[in-house]
Every structure is written in structure tokens, then in C-alpha cells.
N, C-alpha and C positions, 0 to 999 in steps of 0.2 A: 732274096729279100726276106728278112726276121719275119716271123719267126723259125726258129730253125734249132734242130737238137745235133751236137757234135762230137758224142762221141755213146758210143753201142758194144764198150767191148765189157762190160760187164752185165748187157741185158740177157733176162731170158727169156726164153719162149714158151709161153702157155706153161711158166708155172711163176705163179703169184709168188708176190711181196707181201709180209705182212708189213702193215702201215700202222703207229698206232697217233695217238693223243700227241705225244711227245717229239714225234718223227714232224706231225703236221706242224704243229708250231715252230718247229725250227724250218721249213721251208718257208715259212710266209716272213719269218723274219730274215732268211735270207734271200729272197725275192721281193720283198717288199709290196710295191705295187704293182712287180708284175709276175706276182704267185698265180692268181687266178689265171692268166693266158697260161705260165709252165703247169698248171694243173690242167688245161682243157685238155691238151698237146698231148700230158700223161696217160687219160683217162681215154682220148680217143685211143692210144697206141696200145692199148691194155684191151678193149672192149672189142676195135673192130679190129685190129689184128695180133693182139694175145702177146705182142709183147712187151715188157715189165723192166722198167728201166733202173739198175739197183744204184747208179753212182750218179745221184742228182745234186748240183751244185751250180751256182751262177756260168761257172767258167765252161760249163757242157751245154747250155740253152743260152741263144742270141736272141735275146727278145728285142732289139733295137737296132 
């Protein structure tokens, strides 16, 4: 059941993404309304297990 992330072959582990200004606005305009779930998803996979997902796009995250 969605939410769900689909592909990891470009994550990495415990070592960060820079993210800037430019990066954010084109996720929300490519997720639209459901930027804010693809960002919790993000930020848990980042904080409690370190890792940094570099190829984010609608077609890698089923939010529906």
C-alpha cells in the first residue's frame, strides 16, 4: 500500500545530498500535492537511517 519509494540504485549512505532553493522548487512542482508526503518519506530515510536518495522523480515514489 503507497506510500512507497521504488528505486535505491542511486542512494547513498551516510553521505549527504546537497539540496538547495532551486532543487526544492522543482520537487514541489513536480509532486505537486504530494511533495509534502515525498519529503516526510525523504527526511525520515535521511535522519533515522542515513540514507540520501539522489534520483527523485514521480516515477521512483508511489504516493497513490
Amino acid at each position: 500500500m503507497p506510500p512507497f519509494i521504488v528505486d535505491f540504485a542511486s542512494a547513498l549512505i551516510e553521505r549527504e545530498i546537497e539540496r538547495d532553493e532551486e532543487w526544492m522548487a522543482k520537487m514541489v512542482d513536480d509532486f505537486e500535492d504530494d511533495w509534502p508526503l515525498v519529503r516526510h518519506a525523504l527526511w525520515r530515510l535521511e535522519d533515522e537511517h542515513g540514507i540520501y536518495s539522489a534520483d527523485i522523480h514521480p516515477r521512483n515514489f508511489k504516493c497513490r
